[in-house]
PDB file as gemmi writes it, atoms N, CA and C in Angstrom:
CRYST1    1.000    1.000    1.000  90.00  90.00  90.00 P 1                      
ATOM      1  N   UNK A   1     177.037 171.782  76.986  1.00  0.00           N  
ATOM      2  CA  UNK A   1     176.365 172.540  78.023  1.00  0.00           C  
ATOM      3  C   UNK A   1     177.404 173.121  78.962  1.00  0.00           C  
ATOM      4  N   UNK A   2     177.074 174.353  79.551  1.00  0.00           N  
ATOM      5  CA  UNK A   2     178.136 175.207  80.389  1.00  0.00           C  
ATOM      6  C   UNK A   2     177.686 174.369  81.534  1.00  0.00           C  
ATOM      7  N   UNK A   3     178.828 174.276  82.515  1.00  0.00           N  
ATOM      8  CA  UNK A   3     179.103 173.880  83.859  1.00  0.00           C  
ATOM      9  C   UNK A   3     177.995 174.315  84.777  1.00  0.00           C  
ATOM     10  N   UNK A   4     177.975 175.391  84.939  1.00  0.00           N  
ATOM     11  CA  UNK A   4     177.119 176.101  85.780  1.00  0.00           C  
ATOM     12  C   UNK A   4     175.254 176.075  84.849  1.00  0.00           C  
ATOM     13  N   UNK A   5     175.029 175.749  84.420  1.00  0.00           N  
ATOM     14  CA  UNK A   5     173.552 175.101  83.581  1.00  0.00           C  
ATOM     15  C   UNK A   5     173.648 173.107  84.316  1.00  0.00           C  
ATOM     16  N   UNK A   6     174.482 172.612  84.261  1.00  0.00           N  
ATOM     17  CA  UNK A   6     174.376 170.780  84.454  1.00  0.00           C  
ATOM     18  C   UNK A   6     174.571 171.279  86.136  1.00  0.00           C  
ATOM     19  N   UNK A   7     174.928 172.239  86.903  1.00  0.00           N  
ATOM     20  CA  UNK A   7     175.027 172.200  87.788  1.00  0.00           C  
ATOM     21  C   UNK A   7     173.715 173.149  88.459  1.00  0.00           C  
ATOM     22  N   UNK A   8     173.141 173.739  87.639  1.00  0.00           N  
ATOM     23  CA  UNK A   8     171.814 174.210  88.272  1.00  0.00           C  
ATOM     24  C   UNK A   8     170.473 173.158  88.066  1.00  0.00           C  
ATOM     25  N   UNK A   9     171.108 172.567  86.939  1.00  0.00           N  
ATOM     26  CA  UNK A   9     169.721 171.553  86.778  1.00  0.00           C  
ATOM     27  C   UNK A   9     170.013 170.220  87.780  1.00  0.00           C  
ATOM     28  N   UNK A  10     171.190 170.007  88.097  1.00  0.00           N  
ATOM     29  CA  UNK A  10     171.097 168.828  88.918  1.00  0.00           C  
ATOM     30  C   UNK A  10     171.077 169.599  90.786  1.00  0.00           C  
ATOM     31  N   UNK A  11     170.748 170.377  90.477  1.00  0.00           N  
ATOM     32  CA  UNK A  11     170.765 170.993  92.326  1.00  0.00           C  
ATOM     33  C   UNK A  11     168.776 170.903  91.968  1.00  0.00           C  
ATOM     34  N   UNK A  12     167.907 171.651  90.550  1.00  0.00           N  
ATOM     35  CA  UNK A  12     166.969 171.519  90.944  1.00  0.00           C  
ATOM     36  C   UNK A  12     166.363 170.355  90.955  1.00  0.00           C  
ATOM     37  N   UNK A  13     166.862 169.078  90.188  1.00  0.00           N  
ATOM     38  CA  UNK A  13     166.435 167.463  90.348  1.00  0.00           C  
ATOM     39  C   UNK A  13     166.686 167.321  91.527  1.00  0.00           C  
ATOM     40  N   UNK A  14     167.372 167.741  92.824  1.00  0.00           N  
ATOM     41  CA  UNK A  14     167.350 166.875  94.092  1.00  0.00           C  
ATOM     42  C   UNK A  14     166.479 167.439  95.016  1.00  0.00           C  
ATOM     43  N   UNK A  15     166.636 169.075  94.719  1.00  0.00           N  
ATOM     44  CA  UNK A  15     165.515 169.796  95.572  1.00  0.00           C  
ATOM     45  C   UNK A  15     164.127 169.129  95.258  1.00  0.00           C  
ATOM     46  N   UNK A  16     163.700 168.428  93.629  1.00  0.00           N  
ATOM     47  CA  UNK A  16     162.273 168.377  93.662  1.00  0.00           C  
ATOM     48  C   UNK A  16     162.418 167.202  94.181  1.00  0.00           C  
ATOM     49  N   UNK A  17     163.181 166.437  94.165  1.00  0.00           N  
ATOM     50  CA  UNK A  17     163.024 164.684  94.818  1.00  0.00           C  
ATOM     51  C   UNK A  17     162.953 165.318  96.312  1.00  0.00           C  
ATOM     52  N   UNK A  18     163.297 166.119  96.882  1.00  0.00           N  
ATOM     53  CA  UNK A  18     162.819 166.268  98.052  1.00  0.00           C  
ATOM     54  C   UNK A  18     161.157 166.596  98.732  1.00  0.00           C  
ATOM     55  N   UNK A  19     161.458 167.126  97.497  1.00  0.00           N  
ATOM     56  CA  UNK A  19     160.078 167.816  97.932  1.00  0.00           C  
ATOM     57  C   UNK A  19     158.460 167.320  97.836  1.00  0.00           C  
ATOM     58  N   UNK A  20     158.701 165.718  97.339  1.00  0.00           N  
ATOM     59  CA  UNK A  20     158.282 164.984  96.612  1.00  0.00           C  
ATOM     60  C   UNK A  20     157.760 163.834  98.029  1.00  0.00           C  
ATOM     61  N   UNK A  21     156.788 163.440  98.094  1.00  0.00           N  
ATOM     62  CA  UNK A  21     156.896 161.997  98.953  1.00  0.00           C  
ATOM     63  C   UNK A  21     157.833 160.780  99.040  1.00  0.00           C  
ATOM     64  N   UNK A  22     158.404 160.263  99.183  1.00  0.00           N  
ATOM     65  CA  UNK A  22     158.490 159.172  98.581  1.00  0.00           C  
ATOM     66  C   UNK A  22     158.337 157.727  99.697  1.00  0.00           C  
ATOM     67  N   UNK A  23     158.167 157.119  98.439  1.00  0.00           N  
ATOM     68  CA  UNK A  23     157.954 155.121  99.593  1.00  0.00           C  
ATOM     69  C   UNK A  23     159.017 155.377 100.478  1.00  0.00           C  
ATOM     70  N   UNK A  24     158.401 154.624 101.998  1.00  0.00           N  
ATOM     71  CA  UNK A  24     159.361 154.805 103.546  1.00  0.00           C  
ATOM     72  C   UNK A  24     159.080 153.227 103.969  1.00  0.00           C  
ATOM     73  N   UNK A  25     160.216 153.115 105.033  1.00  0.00           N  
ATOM     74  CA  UNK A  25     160.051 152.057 105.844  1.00  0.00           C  
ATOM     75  C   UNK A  25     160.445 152.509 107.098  1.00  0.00           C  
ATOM     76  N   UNK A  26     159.935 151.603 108.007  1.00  0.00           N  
ATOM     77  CA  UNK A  26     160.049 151.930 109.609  1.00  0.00           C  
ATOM     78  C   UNK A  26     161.589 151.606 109.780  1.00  0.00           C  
ATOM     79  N   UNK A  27     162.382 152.482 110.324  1.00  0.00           N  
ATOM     80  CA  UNK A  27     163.136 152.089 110.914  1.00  0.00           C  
ATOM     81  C   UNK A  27     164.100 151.045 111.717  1.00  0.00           C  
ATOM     82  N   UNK A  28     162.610 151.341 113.026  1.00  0.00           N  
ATOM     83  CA  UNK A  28     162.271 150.019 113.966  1.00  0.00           C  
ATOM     84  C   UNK A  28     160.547 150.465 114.170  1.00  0.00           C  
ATOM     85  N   UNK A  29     160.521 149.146 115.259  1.00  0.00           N  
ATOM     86  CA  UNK A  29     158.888 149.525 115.566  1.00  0.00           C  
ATOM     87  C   UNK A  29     159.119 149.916 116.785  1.00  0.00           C  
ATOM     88  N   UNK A  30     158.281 150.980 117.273  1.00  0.00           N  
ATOM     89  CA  UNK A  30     158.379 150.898 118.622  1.00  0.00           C  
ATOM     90  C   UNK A  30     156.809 150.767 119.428  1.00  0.00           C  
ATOM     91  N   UNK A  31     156.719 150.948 120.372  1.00  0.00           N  
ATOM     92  CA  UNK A  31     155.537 150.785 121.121  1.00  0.00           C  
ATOM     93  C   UNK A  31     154.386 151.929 120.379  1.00  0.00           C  
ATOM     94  N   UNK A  32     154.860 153.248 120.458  1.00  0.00           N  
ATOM     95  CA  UNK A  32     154.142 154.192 120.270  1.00  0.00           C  
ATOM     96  C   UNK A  32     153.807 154.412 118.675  1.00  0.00           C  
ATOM     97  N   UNK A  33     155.202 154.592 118.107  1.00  0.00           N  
ATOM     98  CA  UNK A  33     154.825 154.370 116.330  1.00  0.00           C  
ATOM     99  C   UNK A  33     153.582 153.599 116.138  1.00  0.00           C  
ATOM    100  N   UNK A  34     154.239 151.901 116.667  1.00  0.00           N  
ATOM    101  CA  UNK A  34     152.858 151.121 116.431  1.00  0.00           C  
ATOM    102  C   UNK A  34     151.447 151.651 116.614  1.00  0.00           C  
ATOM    103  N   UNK A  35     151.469 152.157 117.644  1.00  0.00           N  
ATOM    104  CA  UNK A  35     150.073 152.839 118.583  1.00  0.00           C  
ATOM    105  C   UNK A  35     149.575 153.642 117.633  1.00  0.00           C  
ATOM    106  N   UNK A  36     150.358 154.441 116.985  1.00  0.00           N  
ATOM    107  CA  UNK A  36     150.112 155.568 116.349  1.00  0.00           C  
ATOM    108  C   UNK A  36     149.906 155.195 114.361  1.00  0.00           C  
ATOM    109  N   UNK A  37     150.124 154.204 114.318  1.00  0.00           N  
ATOM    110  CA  UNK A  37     149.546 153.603 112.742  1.00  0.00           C  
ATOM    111  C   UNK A  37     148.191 152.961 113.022  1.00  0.00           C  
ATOM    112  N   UNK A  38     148.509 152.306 114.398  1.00  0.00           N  
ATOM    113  CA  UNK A  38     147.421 151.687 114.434  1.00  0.00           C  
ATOM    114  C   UNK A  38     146.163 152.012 114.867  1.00  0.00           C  
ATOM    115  N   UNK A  39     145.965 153.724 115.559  1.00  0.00           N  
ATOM    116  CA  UNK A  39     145.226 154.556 115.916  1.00  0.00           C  
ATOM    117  C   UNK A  39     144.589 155.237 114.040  1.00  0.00           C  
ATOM    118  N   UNK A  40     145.514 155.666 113.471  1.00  0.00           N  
ATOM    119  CA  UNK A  40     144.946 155.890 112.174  1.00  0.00           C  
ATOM    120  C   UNK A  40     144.634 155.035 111.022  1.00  0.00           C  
ATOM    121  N   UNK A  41     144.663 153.891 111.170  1.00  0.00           N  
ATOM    122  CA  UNK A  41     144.026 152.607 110.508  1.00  0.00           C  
ATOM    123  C   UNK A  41     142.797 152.606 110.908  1.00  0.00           C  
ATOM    124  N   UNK A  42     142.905 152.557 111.954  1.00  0.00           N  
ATOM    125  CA  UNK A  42     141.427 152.255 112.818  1.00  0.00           C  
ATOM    126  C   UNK A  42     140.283 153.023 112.453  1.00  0.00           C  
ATOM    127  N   UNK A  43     140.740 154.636 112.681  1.00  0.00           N  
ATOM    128  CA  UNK A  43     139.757 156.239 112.505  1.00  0.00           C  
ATOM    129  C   UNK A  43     139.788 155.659 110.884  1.00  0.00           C  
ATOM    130  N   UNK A  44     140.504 155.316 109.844  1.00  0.00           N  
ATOM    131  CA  UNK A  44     140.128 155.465 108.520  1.00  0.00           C  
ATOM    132  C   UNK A  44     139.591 154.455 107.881  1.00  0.00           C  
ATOM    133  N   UNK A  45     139.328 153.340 108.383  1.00  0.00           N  
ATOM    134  CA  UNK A  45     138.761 152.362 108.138  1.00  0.00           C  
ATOM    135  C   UNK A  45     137.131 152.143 109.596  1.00  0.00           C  
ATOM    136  N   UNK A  46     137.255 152.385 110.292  1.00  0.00           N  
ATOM    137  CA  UNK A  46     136.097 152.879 110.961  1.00  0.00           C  
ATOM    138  C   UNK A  46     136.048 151.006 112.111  1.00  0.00           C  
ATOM    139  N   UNK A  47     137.949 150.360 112.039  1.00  0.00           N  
ATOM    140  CA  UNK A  47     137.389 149.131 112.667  1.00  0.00           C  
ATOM    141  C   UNK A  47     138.728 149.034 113.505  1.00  0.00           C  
ATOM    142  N   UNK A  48     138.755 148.569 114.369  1.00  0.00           N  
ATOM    143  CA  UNK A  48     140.004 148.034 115.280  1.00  0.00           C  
ATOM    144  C   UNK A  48     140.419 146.470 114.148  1.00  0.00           C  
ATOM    145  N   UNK A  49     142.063 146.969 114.240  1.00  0.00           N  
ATOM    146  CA  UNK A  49     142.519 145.763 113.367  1.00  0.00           C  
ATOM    147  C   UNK A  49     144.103 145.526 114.438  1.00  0.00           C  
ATOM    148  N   UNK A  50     144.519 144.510 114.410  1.00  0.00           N  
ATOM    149  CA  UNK A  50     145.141 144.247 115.080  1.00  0.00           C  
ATOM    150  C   UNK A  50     146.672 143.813 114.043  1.00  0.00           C  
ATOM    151  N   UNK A  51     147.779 144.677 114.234  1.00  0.00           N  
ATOM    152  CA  UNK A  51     148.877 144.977 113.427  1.00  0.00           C  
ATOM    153  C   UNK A  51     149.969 144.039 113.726  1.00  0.00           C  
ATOM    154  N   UNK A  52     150.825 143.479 112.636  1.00  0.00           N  
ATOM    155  CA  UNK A  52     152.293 142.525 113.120  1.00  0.00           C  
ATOM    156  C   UNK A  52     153.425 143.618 113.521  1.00  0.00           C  
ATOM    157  N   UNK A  53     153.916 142.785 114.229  1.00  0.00           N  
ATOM    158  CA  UNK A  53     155.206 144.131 114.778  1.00  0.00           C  
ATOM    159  C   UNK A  53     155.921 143.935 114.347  1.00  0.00           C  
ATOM    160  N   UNK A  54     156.200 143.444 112.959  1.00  0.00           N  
ATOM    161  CA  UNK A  54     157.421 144.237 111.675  1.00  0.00           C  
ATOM    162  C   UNK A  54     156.709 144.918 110.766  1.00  0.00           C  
ATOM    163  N   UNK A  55     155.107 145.139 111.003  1.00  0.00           N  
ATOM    164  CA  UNK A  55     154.667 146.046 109.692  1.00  0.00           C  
ATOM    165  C   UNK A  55     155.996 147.157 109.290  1.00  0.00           C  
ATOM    166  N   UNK A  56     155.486 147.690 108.025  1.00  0.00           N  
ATOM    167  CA  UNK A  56     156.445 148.864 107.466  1.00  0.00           C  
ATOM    168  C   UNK A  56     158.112 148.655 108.043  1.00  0.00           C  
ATOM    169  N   UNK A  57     158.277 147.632 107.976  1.00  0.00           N  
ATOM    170  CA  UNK A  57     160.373 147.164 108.044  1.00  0.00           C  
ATOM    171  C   UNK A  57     160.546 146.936 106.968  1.00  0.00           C  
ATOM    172  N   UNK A  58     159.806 145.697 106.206  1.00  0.00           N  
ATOM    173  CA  UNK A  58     160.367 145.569 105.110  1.00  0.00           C  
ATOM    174  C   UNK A  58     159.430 145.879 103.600  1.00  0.00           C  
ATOM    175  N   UNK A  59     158.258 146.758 104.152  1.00  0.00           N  
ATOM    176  CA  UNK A  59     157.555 146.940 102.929  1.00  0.00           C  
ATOM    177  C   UNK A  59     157.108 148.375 103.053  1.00  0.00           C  
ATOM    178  N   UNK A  60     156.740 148.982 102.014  1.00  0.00           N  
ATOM    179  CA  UNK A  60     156.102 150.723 102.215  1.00  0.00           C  
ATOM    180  C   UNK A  60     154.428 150.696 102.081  1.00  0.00           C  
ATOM    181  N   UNK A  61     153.648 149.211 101.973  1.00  0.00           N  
ATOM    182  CA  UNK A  61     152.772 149.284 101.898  1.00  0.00           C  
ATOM    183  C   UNK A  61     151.811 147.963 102.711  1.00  0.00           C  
ATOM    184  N   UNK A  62     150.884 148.338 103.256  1.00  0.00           N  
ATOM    185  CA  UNK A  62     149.822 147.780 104.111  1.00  0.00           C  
ATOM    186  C   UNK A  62     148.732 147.766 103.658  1.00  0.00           C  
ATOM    187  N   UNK A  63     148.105 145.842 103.350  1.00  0.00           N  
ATOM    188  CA  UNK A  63     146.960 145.625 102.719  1.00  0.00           C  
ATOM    189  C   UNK A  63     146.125 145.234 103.850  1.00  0.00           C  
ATOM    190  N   UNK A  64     144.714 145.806 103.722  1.00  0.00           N  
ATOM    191  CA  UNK A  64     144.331 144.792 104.711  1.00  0.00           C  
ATOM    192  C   UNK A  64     142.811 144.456 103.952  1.00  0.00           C  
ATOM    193  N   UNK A  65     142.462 142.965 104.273  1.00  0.00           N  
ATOM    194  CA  UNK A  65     141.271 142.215 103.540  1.00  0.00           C  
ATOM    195  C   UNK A  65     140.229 142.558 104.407  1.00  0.00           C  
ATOM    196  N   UNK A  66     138.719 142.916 103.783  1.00  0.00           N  
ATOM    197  CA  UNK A  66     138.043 142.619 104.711  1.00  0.00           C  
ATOM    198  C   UNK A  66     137.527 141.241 105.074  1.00  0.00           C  
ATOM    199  N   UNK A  67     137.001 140.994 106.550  1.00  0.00           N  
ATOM    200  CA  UNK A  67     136.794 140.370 107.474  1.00  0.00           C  
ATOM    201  C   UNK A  67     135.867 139.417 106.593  1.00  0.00           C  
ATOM    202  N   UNK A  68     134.669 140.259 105.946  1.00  0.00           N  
ATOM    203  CA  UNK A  68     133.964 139.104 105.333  1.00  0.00           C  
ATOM    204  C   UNK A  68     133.916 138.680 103.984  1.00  0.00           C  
ATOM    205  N   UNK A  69     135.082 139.183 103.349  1.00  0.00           N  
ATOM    206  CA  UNK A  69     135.925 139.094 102.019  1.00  0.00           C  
ATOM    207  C   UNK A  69     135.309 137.256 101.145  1.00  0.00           C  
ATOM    208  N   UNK A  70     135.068 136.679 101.914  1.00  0.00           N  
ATOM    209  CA  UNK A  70     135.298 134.984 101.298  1.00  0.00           C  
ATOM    210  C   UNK A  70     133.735 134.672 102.072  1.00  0.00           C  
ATOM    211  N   UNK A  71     133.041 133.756 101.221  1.00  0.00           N  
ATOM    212  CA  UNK A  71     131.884 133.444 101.014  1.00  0.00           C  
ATOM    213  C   UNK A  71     132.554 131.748 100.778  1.00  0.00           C  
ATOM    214  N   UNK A  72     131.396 131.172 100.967  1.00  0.00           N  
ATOM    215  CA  UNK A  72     131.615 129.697 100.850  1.00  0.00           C  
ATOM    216  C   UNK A  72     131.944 128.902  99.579  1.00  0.00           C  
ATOM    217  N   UNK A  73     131.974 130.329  98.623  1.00  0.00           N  
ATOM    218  CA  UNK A  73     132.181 129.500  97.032  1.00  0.00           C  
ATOM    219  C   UNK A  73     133.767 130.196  96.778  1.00  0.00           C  
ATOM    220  N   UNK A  74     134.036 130.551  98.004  1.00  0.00           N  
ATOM    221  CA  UNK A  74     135.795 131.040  97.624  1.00  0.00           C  
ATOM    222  C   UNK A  74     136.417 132.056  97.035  1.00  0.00           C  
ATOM    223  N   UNK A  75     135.066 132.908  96.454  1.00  0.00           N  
ATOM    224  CA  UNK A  75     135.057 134.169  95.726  1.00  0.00           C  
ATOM    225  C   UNK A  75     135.625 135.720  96.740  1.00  0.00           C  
ATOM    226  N   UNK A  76     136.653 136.369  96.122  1.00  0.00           N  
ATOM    227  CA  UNK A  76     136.540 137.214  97.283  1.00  0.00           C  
ATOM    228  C   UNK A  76     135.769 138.235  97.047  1.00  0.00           C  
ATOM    229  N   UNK A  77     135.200 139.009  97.583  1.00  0.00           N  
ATOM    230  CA  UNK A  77     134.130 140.113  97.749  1.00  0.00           C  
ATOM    231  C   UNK A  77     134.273 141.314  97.519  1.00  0.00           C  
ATOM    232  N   UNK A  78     135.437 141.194  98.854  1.00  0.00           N  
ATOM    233  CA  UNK A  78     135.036 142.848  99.069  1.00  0.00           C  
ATOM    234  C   UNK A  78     137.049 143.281  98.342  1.00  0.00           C  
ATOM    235  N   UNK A  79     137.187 144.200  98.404  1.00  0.00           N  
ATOM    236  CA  UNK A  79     138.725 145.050  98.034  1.00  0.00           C  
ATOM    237  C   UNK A  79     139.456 145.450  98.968  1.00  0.00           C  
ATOM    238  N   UNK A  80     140.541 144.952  98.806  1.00  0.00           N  
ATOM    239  CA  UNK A  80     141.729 145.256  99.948  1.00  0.00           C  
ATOM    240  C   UNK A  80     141.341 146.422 100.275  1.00  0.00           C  
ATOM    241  N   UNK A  81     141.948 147.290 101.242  1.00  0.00           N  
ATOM    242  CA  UNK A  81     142.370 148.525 101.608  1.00  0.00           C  
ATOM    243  C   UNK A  81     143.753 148.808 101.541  1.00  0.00           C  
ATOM    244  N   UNK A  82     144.091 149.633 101.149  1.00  0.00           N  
ATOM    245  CA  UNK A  82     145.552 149.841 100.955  1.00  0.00           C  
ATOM    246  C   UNK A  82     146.273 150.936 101.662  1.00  0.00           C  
ATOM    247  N   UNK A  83     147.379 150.892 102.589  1.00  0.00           N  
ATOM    248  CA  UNK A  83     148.016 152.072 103.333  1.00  0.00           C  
ATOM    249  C   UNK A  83     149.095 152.320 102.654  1.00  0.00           C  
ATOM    250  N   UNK A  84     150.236 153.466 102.446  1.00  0.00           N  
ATOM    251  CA  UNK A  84     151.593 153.238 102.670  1.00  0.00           C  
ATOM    252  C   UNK A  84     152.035 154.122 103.567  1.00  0.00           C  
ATOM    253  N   UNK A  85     153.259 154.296 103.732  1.00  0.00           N  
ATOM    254  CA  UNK A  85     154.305 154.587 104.289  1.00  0.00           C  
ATOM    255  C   UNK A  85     155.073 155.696 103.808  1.00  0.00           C  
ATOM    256  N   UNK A  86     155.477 156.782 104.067  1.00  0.00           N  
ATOM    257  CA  UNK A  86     156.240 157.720 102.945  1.00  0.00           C  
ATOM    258  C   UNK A  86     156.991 158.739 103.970  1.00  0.00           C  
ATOM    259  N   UNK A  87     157.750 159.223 103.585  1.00  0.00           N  
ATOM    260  CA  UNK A  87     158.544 160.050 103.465  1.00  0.00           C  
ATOM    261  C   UNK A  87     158.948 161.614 103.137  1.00  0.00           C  
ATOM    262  N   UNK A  88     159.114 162.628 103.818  1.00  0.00           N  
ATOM    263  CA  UNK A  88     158.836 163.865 103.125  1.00  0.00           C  
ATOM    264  C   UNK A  88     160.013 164.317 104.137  1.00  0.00           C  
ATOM    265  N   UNK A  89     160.973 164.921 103.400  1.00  0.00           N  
ATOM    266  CA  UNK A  89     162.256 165.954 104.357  1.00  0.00           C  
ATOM    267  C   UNK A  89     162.465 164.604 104.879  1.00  0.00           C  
ATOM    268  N   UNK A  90     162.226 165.002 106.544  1.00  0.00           N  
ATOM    269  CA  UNK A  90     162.625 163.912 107.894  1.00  0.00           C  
ATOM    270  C   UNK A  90     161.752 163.684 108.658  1.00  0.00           C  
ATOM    271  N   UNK A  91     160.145 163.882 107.500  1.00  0.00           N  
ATOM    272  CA  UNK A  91     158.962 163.736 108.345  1.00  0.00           C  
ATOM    273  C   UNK A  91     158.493 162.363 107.717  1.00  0.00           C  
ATOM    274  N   UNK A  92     158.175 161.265 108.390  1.00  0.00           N  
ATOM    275  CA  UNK A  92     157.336 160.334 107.858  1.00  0.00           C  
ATOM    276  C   UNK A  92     155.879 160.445 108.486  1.00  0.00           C  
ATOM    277  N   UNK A  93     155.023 159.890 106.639  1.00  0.00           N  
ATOM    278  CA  UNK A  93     153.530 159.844 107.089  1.00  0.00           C  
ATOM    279  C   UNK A  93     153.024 158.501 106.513  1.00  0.00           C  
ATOM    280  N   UNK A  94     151.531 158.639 107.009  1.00  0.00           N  
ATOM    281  CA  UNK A  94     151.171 157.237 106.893  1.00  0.00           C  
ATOM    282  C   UNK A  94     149.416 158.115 105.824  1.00  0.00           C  
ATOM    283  N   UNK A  95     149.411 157.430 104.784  1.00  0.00           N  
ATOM    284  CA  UNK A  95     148.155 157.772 103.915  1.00  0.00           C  
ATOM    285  C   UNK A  95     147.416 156.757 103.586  1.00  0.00           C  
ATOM    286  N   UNK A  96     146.048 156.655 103.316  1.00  0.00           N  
ATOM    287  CA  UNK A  96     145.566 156.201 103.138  1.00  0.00           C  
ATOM    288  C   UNK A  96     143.907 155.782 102.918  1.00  0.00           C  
ATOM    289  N   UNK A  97     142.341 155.267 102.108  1.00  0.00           N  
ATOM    290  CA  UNK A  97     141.475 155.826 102.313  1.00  0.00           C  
ATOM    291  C   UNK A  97     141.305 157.799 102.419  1.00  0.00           C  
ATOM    292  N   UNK A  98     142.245 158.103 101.049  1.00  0.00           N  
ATOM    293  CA  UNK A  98     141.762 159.711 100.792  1.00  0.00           C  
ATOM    294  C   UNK A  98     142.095 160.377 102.764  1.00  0.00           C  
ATOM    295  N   UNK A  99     143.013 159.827 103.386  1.00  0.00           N  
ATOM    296  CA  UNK A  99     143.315 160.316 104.365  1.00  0.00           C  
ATOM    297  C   UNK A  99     144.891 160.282 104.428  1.00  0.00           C  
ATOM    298  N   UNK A 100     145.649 161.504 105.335  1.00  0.00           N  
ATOM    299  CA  UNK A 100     147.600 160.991 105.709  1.00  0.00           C  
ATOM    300  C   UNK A 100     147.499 162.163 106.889  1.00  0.00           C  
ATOM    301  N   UNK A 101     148.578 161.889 107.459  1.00  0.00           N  
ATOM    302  CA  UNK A 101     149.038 162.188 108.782  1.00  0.00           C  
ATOM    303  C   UNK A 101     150.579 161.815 108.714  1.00  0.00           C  
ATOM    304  N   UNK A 102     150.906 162.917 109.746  1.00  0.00           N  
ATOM    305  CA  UNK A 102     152.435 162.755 110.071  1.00  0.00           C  
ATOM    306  C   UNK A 102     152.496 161.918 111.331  1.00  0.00           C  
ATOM    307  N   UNK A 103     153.506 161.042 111.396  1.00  0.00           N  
ATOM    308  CA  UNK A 103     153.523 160.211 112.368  1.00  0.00           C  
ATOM    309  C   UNK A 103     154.673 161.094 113.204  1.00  0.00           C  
ATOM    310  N   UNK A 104     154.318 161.029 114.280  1.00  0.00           N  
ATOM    311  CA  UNK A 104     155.060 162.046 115.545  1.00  0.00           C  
ATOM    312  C   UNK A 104     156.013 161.119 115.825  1.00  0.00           C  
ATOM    313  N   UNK A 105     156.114 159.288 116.260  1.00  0.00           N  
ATOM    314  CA  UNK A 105     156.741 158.783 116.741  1.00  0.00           C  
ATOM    315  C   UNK A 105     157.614 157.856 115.787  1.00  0.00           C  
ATOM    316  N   UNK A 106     157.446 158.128 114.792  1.00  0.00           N  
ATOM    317  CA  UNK A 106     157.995 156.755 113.830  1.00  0.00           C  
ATOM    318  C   UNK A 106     159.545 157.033 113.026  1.00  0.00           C  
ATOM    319  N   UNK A 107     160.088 156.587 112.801  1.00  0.00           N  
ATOM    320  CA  UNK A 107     161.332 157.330 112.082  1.00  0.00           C  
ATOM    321  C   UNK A 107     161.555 156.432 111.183  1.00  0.00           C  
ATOM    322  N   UNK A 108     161.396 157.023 110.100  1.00  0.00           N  
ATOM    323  CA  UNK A 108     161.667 156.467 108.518  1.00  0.00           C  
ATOM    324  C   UNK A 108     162.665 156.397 107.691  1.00  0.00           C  
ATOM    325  N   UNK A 109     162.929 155.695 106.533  1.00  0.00           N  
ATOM    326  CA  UNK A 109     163.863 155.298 105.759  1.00  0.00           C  
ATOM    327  C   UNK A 109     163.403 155.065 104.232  1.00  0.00           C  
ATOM    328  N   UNK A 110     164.103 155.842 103.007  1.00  0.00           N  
ATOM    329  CA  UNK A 110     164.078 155.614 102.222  1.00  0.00           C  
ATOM    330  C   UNK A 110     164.328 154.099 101.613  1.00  0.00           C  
ATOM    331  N   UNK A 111     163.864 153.157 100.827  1.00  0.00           N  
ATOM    332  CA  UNK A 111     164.286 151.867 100.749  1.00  0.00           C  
ATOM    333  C   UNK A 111     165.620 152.076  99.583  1.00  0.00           C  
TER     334      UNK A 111                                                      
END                                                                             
């Protein structure tokens, strides 16, 4: 292969990895980030849930059980909900429930 062909195909493999989502982690947490995952958890799940302050440090994804998940025979019920975390350029968003948003305050990291 000519030089200039391995060098156009590997300029368009990085442009599409850009252009691409990918799994993110928080940075740090801060007051407002938090505020601001935890404002769109809430609207997409339709409940106030109350968040740990290392969510998204060391994982790109957020389960949460429902409340009345377990019955007295130990069975669980109902199905997680699932969030992640992602990445686009130097914008991080948060998706989830057929919903995403750019987080204004959060600053992300490829793992």
């Amino acid at each position: 292969m000519d030089r200039t062909l391995i060098l156009s195909l590997g300029l368009a493999l990085a442009l599409s990895a850009c252009a691409s989502p990918q799994p993110a982690q928080l940075e740090s947490s801060s007051t407002n980030c938090k505020a601001e995952i935890q404002s769109f958890v809430a609207t997409a799940t339709g409940q106030n849930v109350a968040l740990a302050d290392d969510l998204f440090l060391t994982s790109n994804t957020l389960l949460l059980e429902p409340s009345t998940a377990l019955k007295l025979s130990g069975r669980v019920l109902g199905k997680p909900v699932a969030f992640q975390l992602k990445k686009q350029g130097n914008q991080c968003w948060i998706e989830g429930q057929n919903q995403k948003t750019k987080l204004e305050h959060c600053q992300c990291k490829t793992p």
